[in-house]
C-alpha positions as CSV (number, residue, x, y, z in Angstrom):
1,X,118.8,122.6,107.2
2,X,116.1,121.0,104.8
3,X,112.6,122.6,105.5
4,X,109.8,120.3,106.8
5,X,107.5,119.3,104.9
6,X,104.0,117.8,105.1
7,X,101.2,116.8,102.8
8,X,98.2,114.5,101.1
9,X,99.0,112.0,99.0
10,X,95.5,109.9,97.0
11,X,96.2,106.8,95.3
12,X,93.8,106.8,92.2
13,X,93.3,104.1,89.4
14,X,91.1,101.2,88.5
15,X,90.1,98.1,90.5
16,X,93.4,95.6,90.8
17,X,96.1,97.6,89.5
18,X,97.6,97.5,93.1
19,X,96.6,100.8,95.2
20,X,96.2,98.8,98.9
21,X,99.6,96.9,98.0
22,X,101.2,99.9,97.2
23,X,99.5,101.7,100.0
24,X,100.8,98.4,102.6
25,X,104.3,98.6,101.0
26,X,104.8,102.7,101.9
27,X,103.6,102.5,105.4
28,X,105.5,98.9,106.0
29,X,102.3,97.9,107.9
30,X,99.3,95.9,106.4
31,X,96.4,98.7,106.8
32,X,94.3,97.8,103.5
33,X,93.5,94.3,102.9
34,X,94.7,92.7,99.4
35,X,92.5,91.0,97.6
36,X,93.4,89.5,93.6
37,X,89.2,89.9,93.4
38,X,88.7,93.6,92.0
39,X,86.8,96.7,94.3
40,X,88.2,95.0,97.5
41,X,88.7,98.4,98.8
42,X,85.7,100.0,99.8
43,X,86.7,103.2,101.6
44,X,89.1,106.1,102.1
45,X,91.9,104.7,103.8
46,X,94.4,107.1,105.4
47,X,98.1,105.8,106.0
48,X,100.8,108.0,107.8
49,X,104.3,107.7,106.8
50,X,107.4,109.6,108.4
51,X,110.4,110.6,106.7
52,X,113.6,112.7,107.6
53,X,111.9,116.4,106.8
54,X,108.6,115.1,105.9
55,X,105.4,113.3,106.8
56,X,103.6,112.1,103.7
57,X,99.8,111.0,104.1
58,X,98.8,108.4,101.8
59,X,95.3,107.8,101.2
60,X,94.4,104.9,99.5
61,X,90.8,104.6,97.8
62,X,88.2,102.4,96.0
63,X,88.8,101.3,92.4
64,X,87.2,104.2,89.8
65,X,84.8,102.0,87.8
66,X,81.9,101.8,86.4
67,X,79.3,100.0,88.4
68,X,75.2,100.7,88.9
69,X,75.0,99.7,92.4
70,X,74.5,102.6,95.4
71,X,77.9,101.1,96.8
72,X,80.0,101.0,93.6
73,X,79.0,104.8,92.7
74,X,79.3,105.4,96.3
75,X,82.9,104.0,95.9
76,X,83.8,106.0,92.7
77,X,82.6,109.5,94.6
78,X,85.0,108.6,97.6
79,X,88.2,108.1,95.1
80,X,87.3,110.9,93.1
81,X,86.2,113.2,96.3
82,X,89.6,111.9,98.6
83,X,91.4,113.8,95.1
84,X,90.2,117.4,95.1
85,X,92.1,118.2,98.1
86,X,94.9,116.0,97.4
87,X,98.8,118.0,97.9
88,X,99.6,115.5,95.2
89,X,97.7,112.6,93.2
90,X,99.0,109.4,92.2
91,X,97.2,107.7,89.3
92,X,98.4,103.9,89.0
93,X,98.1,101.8,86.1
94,X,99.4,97.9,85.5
95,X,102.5,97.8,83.7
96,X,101.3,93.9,82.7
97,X,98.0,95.3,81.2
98,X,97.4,99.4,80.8
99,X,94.1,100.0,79.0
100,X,94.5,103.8,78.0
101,X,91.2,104.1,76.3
102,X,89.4,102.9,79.9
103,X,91.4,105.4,81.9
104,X,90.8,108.2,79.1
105,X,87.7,109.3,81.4
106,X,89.7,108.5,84.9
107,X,92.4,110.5,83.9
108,X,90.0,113.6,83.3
109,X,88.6,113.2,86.6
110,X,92.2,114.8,87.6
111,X,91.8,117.8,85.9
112,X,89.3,119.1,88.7
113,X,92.0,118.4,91.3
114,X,94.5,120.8,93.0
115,X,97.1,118.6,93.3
116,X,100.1,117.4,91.4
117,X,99.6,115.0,89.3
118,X,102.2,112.0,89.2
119,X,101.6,108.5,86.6
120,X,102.4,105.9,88.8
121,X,103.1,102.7,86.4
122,X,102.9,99.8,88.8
123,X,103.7,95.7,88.1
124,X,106.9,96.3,86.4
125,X,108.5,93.1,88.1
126,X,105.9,91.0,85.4
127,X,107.3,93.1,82.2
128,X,110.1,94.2,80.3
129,X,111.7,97.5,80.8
130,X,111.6,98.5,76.8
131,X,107.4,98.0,77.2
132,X,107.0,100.3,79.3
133,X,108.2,103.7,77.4
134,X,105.3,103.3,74.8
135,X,102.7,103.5,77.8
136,X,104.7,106.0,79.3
137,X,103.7,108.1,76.2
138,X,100.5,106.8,75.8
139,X,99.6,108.0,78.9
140,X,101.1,111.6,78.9
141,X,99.3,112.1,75.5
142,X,96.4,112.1,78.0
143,X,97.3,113.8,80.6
144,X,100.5,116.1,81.4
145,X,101.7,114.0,84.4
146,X,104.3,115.9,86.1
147,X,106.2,113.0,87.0
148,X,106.0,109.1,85.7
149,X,107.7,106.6,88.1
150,X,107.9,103.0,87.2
151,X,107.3,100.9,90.7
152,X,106.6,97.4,91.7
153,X,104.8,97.7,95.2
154,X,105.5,93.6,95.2
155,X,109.0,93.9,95.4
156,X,109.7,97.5,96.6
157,X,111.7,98.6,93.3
158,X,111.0,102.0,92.4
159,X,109.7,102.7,95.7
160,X,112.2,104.8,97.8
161,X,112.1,107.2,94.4
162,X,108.5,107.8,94.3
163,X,108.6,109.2,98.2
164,X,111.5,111.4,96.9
165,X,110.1,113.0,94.1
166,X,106.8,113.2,96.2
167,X,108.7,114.8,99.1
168,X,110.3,117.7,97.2
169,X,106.7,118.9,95.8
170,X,105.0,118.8,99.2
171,X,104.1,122.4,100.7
172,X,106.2,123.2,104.2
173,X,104.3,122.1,106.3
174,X,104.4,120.9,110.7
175,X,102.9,117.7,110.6
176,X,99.6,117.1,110.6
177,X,99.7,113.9,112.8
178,X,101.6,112.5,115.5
179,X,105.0,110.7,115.0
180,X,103.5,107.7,116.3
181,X,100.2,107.3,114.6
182,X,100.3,105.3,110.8
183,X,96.7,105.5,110.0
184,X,93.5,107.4,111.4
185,X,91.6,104.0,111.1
186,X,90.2,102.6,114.5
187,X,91.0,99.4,115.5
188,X,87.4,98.2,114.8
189,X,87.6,98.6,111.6
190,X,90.9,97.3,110.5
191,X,89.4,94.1,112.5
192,X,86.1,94.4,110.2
193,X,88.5,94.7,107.0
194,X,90.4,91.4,107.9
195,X,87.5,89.8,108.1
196,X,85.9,90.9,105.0
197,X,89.3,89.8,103.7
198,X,88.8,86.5,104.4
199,X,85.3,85.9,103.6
200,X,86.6,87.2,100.2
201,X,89.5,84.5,99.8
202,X,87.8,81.7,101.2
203,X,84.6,82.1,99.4
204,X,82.9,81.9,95.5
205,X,83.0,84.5,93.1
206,X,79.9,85.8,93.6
207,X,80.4,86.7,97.3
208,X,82.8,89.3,97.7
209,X,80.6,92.1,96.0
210,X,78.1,91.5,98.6
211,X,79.8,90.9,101.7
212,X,80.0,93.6,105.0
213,X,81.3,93.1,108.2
214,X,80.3,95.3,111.5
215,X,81.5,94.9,114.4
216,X,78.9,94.0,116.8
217,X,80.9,93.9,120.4
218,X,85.0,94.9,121.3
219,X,85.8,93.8,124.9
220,X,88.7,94.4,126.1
221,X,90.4,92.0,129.1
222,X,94.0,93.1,130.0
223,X,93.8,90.7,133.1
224,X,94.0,88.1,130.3
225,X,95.5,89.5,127.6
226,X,92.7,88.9,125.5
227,X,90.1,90.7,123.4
228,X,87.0,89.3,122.5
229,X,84.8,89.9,119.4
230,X,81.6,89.6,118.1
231,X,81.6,90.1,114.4
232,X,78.6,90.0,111.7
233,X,79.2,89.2,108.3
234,X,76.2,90.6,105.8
235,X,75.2,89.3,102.6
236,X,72.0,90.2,100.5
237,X,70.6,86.6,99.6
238,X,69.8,83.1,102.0
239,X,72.1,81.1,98.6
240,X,75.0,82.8,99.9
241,X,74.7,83.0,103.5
242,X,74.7,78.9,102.6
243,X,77.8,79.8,101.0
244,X,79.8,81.7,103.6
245,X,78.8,79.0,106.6
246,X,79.3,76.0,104.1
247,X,78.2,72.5,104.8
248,X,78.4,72.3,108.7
249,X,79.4,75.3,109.5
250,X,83.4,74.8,107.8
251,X,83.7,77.5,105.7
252,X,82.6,79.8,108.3
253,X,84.8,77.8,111.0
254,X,87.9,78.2,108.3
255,X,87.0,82.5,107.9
256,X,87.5,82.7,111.5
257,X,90.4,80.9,112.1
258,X,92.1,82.8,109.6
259,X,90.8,85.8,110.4
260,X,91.4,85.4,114.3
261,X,95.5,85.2,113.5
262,X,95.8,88.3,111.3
263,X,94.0,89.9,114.3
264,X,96.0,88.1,117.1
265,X,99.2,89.3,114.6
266,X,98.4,92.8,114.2
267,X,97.3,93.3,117.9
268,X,99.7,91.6,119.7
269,X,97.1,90.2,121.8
270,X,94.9,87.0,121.7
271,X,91.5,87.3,120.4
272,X,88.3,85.2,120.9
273,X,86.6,85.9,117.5
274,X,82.9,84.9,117.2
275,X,80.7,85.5,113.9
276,X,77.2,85.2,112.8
277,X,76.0,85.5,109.2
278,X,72.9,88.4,108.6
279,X,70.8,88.5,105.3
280,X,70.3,92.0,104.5
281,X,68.4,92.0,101.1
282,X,69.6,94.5,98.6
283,X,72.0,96.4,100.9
284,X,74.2,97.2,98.2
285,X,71.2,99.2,96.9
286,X,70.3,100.8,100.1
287,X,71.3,104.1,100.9
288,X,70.4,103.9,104.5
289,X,72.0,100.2,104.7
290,X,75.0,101.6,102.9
291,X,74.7,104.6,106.1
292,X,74.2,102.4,108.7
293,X,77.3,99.5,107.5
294,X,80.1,102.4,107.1
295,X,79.8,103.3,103.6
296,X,79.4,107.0,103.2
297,X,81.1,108.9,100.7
298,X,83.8,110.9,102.8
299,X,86.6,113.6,101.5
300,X,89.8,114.1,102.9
């Protein structure tokens, strides 16, 4: 009989090369929103998935880039932090548009990391399979990935592979979690996510970079079936708070409406969302704002 086997997993690589929909795609659940706008994902995001002989734990993280901002350092010390203890790493690039000499630096980061590392090339649905050998050895000039594995997390090809290869480097291990659970994330703040999520699709350019969402109040009513939630969404100037309500109040109306389905979806229940829009000037540059709206750096 097979020994069981358990272990980390940390999904590394630049904004929009598709960590969250590989990460979604894995755990068959949508844990991390998805966002075509780059450093949508702002934490470390732990997803649980069970195997025959194995339990692998994903973590997905932020986009490793450059950025001056409190939050987008804060974001680049949690990817690069959630990979020193990692079992195994994962670095993904875009098969559709690899840009070696910007992941020169990335790909260092690795070499202070325990874990295995694997080169994940991702978007292989959009190219052709001869283009994709010359970035396989583009990349292992800079690093000496011990595994490459050409995936699409869109369509699911290449996917089964990856959790094989990962699942025979894994320590033995019990399981670190229970059979049950998919991600150590509260409900809370996969509600807070969707709604972020939404201001993001729904809203200019300018927005997502400055948007949090806290979740004021979570009542639960059984009797009813229903949960109700209070919900504010931050922004750092009065010009987009205009933005995010939009002219009588529509934009903010639509957010809701869209956001109060995904929720009714993922919990099974129905949900009375209400929002309010904050001005919180500068929070991106705020440690103590950045404390106090969920953005510490955190390890594994």
């Amino acid at each position: 009989m097979a020994p069981f086997k358990a272990g980390f997993i940390s999904v590394l690589g630049r904004p929009n090369v598709g960590k969250s929909t590989l990460f979604n795609s894995i755990l068959g659940e949508k844990i991390a929103i998805v966002s075509e706008k780059p450093q949508t994902t702002r934490n470390r995001i732990l997803g649980i998935r069970n195997i025959k002989n194995g339990q692998l734990i994903f973590v997905d993280t932020p986009g490793i880039h450059p950025g001056k901002s409190t939050l987008n350092q804060r974001m680049v010390s949690t990817a690069i932090e959630s990979g020193k203890d990692a079992d195994v790493l994962l670095f993904l690039i875009d098969a559709s548009a690899p840009v070696v000499e910007e992941d020169r630096q990335m790909v260092g980061s690795l070499r202070g990391s325990k874990g295995i590392s694997f080169l994940v090339i991702n978007k292989i649905d959009l190219v052709r399979k001869a283009s994709l050998l010359p970035i396989m050895d583009q990349y292992q000039r800079l690093h000496p990935f011990e595994r490459i594995i050409p995936v699409s997390a869109l369509t699911g090809e290449g996917v089964s592979l990856l959790l094989e290869e990962i699942l025979k480097l894994l320590p033995e291990s019990p399981a670190y979690y229970p059979e049950d659970m998919i991600t150590d994330q509260t409900e809370r703040f996969i509600v807070a996510e969707i709604i972020r999520e939404k201001v993001i699709q729904h809203s200019y350019q300018e927005i997502p970079f400055s948007t949090a969402v806290t979740i004021e109040s979570f009542e639960e009513r059984p009797e009813k079936g229903l949960v109700v939630i209070k919900a504010t969404i931050h922004v750092e100037r009065d010009s987009q708070k205009k933005i995010v309500i939009g002219k009588g109040g529509h934009k903010l109306k639509k957010i809701g409406e869209t956001a109060r389905k995904e929720i009714e979806a993922f919990s099974n229940r129905k949900v009375f969302l209400e929002l309010w829009v904050n001005v919180e000037k500068n929070w991106t540059r705020d440690p103590r704002a950045l404390d106090r709206l969920g953005y510490a750096v955190h390890r594994l």
